[in-house]
N, C-alpha and C positions, 0 to 999 in steps of 0.2 A: 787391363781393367775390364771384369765382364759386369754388363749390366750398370753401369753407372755414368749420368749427364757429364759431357767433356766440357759443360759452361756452369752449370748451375750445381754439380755434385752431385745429385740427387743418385741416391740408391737402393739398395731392396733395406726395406724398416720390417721390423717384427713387432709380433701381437697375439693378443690371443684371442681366439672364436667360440664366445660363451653361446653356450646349448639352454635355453630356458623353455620351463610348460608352464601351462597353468593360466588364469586370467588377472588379470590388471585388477588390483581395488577400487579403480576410480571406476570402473567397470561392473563393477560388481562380483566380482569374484575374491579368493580370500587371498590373493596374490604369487606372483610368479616367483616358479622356484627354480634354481640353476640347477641342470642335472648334466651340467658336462661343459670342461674348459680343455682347449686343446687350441696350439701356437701352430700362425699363421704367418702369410709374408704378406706384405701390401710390397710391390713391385710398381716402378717408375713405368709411365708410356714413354720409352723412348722410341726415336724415329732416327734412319737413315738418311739426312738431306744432304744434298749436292749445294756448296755457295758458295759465292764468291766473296775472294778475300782482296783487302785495301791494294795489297800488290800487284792484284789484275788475276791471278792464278786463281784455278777454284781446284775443292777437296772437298772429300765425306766428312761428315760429322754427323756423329750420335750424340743427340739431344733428347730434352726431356721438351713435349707439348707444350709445357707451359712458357719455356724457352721462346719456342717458337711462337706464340700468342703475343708476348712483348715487343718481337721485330726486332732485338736488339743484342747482339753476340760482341762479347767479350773475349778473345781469342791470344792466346801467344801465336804470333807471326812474326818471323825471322827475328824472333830471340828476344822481344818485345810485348807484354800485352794492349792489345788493342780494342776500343772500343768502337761496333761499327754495324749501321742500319742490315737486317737482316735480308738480303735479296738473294732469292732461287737460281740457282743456276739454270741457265736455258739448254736443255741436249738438241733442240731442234736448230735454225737456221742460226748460220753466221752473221745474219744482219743482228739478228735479234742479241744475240751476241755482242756483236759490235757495240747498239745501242747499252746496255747494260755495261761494258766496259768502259762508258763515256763518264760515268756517273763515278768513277774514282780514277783521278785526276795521279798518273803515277812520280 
């Protein structure tokens, strides 16, 4: 699957990108006229984060921003979906590690 949230779904949507000249009525002018329509993507911000899962193991996930702003992942884990607080995976020290492993009880 390219380009699309592995929690939320989100994917590239289509549109179209109108071209207008002219001035506004309200403005005073005699009002704006469309001189060009041409299809566009609006494309998801997805991110590559590292996190940890309820099993203790962590993995990538490609997610969409908004995903991540909720703090809260929804995920099939071994063959189950689960619902579960968003935390980072730490690549620095093993204490830090350790701590963050404390917090889901296996």
């Amino acid at each position: 699957m390219g380009r699309e949230c592995e929690v939320s779904g989100k994917k590239t949507s289509f549109g179209n990108h109108v071209t207008r000249r002219g001035k506004a009525k309200y403005l005073g002018g005699v009002g704006k006229k469309t001189t060009g329509v041409s299809r566009r993507t609006f494309k998801p911000n997805l991110q590559r984060i590292h996190v940890w899962l309820p099993n203790g193991k962590t993995c990538y996930v490609r997610v969409a921003t908004s995903v991540i702003r909720t703090g809260v992942l929804t995920l099939e884990v071994d063959g189950k979906k689960q619902t579960f607080p968003l935390i980072k995976a730490s690549k620095g020290s093993a204490k830090k590690r350790a701590e963050l492993g404390n917090l889901y009880p296996i």
